[in-house]
Z-matrix of the N, CA and C atoms (Angstrom, degrees):
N
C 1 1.457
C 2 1.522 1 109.06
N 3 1.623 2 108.57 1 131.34
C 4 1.508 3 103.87 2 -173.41
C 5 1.746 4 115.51 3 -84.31
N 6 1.449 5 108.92 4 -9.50
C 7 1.319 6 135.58 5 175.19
C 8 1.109 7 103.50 6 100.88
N 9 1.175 8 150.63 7 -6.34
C 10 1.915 9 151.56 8 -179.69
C 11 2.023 10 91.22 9 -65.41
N 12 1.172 11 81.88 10 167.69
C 13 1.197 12 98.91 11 155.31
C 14 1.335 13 128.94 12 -165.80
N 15 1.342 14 131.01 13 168.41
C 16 1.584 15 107.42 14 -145.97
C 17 1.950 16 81.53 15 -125.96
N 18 1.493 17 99.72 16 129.51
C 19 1.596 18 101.87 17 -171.59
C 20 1.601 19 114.76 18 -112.42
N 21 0.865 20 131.22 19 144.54
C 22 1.997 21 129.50 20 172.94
C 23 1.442 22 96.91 21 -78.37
N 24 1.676 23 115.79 22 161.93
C 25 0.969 24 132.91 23 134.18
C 26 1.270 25 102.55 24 -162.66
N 27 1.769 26 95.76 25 132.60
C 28 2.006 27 124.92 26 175.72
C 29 1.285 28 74.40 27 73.98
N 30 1.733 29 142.05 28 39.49
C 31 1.658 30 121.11 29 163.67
C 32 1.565 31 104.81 30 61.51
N 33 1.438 32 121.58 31 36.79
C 34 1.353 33 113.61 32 148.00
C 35 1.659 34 113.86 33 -131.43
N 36 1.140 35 101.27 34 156.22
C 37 1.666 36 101.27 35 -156.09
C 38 1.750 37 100.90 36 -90.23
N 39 1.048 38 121.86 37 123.98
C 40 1.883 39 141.51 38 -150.16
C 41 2.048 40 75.53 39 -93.44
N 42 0.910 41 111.02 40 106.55
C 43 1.578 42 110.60 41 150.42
C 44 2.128 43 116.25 42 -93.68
N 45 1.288 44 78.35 43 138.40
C 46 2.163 45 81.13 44 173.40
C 47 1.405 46 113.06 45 -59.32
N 48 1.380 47 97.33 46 134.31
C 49 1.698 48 96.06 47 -162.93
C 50 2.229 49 95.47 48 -76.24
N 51 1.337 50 118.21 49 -20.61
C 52 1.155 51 114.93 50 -177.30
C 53 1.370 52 124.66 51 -73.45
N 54 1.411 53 114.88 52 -19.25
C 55 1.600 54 106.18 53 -176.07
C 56 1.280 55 114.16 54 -131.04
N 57 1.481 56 105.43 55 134.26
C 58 1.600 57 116.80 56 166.31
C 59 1.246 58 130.63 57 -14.57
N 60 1.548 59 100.69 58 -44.98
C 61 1.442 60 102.36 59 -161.37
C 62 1.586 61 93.36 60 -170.98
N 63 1.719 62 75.67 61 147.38
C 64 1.728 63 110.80 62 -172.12
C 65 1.389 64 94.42 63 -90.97
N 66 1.619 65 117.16 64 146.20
C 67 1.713 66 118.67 65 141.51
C 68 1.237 67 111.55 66 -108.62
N 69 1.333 68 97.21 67 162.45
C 70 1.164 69 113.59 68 -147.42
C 71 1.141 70 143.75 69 -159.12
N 72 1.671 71 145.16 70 87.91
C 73 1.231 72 137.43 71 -157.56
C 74 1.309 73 106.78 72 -97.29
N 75 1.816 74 120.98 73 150.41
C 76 1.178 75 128.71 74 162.78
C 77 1.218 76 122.90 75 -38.41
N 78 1.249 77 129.61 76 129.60
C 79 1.812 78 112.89 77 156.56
C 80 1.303 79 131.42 78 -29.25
N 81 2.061 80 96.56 79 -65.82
C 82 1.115 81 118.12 80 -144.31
C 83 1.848 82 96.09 81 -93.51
N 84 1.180 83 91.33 82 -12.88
C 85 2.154 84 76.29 83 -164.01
C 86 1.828 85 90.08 84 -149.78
N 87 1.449 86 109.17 85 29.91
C 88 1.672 87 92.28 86 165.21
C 89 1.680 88 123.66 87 69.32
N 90 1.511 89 116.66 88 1.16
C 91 1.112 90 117.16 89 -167.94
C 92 1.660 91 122.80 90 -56.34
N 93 1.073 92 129.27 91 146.67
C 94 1.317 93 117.40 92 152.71
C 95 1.343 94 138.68 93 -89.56
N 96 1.223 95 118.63 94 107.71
C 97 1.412 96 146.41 95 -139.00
C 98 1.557 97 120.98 96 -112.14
N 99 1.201 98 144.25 97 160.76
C 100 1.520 99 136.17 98 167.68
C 101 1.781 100 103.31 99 -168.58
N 102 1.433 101 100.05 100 128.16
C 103 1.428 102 105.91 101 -167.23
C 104 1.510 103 106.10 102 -107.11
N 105 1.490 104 110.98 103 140.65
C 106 1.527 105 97.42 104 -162.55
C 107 1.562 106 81.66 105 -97.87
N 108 1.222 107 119.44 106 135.74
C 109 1.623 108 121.31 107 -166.57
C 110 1.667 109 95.74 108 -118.01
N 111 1.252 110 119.70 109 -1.48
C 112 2.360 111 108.04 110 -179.77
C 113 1.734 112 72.45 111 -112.95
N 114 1.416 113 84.27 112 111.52
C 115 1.902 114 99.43 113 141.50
C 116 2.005 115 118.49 114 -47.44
N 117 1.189 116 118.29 115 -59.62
C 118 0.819 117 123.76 116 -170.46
C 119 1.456 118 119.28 117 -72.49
N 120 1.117 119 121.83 118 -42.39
C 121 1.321 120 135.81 119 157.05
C 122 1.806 121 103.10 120 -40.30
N 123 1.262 122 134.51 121 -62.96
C 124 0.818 123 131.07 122 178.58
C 125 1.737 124 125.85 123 -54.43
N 126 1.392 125 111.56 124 -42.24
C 127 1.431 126 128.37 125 165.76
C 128 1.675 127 98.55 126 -45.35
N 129 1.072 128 125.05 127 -83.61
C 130 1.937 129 145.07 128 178.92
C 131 1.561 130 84.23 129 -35.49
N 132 0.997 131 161.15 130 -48.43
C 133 1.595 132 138.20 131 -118.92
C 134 1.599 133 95.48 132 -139.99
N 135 1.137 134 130.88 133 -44.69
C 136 1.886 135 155.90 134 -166.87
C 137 1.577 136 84.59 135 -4.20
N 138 1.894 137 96.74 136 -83.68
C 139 1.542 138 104.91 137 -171.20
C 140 1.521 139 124.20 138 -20.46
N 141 1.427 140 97.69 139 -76.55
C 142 1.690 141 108.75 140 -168.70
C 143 1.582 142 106.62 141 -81.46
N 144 1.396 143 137.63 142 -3.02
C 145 1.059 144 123.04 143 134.92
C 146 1.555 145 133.63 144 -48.05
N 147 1.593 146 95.63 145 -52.86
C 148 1.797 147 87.25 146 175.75
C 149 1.429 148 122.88 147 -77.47
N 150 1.653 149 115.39 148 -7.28
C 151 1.263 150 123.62 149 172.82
C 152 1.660 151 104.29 150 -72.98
N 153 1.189 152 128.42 151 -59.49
C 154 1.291 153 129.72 152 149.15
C 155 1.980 154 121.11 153 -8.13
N 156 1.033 155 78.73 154 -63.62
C 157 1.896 156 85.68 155 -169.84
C 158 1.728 157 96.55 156 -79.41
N 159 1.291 158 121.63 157 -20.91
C 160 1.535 159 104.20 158 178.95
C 161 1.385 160 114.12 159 -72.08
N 162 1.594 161 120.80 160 -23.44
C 163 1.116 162 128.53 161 -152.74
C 164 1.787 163 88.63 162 -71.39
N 165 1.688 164 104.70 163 -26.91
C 166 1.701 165 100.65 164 -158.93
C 167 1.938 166 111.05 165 -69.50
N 168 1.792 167 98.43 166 -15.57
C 169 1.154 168 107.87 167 -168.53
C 170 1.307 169 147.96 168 29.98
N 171 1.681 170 85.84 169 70.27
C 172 1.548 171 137.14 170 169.80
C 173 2.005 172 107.98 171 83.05
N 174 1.332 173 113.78 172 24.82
C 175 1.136 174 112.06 173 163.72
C 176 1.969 175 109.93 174 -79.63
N 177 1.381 176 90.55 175 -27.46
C 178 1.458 177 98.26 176 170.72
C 179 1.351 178 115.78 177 -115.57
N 180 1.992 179 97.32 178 123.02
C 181 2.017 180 86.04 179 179.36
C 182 1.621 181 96.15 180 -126.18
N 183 1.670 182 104.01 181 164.48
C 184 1.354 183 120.61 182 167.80
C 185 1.171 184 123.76 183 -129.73
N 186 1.395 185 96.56 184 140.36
C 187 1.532 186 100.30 185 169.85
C 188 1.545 187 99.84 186 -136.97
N 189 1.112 188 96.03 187 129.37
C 190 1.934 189 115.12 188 -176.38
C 191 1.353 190 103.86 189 53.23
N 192 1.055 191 135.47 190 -113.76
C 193 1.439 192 146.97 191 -167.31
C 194 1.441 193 115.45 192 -121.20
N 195 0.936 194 122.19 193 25.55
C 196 1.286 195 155.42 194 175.75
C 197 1.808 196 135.21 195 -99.31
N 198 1.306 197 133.15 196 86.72
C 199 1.211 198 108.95 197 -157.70
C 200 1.789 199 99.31 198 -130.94
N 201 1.429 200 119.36 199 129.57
C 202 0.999 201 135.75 200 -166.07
C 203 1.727 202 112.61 201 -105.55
N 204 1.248 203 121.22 202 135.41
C 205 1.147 204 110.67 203 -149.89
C 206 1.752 205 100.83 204 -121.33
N 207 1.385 206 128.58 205 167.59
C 208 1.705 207 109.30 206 -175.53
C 209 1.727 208 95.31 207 -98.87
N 210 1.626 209 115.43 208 -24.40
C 211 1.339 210 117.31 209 179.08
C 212 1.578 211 109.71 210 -139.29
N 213 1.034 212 89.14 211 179.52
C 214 1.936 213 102.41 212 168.74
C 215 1.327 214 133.22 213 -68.24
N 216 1.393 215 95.35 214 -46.57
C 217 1.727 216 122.55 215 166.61
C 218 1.992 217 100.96 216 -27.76
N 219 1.345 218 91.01 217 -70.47
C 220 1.584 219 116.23 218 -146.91
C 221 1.801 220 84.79 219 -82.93
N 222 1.046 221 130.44 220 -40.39
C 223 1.839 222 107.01 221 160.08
C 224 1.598 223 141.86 222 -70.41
N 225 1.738 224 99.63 223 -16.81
C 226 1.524 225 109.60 224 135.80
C 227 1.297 226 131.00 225 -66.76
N 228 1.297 227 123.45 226 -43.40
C 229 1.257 228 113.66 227 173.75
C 230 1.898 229 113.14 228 -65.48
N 231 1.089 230 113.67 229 -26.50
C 232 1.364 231 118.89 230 179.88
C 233 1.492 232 108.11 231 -70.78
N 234 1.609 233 128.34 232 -36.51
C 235 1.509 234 126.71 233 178.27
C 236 1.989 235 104.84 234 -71.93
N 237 1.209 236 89.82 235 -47.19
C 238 1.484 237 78.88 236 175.56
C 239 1.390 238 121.40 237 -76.05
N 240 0.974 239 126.08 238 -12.34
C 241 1.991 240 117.21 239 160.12
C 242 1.162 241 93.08 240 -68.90
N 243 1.482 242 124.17 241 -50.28
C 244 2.047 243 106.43 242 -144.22
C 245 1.541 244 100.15 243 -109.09
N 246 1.220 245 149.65 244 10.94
C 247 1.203 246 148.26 245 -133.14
C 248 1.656 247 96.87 246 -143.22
């Protein structure tokens, strides 16, 4: 646990306006997870991020801003390239 925690209000989920990225486990099945939380950061980076994650070939997948990982290893290695 990184100690954050991710809070609602009116049922929308309040992300920290300071960091890139959330960690993050699945609810439902434990996944290992990482939420890219700067819009803009993501716009600037998109490309060579997903060039990045192809290289892992499909241990790492995405959907939207969202990136799910098969281990731990490979989402550390992912904070320290992009982080």
């Amino acid at each position: 646990d990184d100690g954050k925690t991710l809070s609602f209000l009116n049922g929308v989920l309040q992300m920290p306006a300071d960091e890139k990225f959330i960690i993050a486990r699945g609810p439902l099945n434990g996944s290992i997870m990482l939420i890219i939380s700067d819009y803009a950061y993501w716009v600037v980076n998109q490309q060579a991020i997903e060039a990045y994650i192809a290289r892992f070939e499909g241990s790492i997948r995405r959907e939207g801003m969202m990136l799910t990982f098969d281990n731990e290893q490979d989402r550390t290695a992912f904070l320290l390239a992009w982080n």
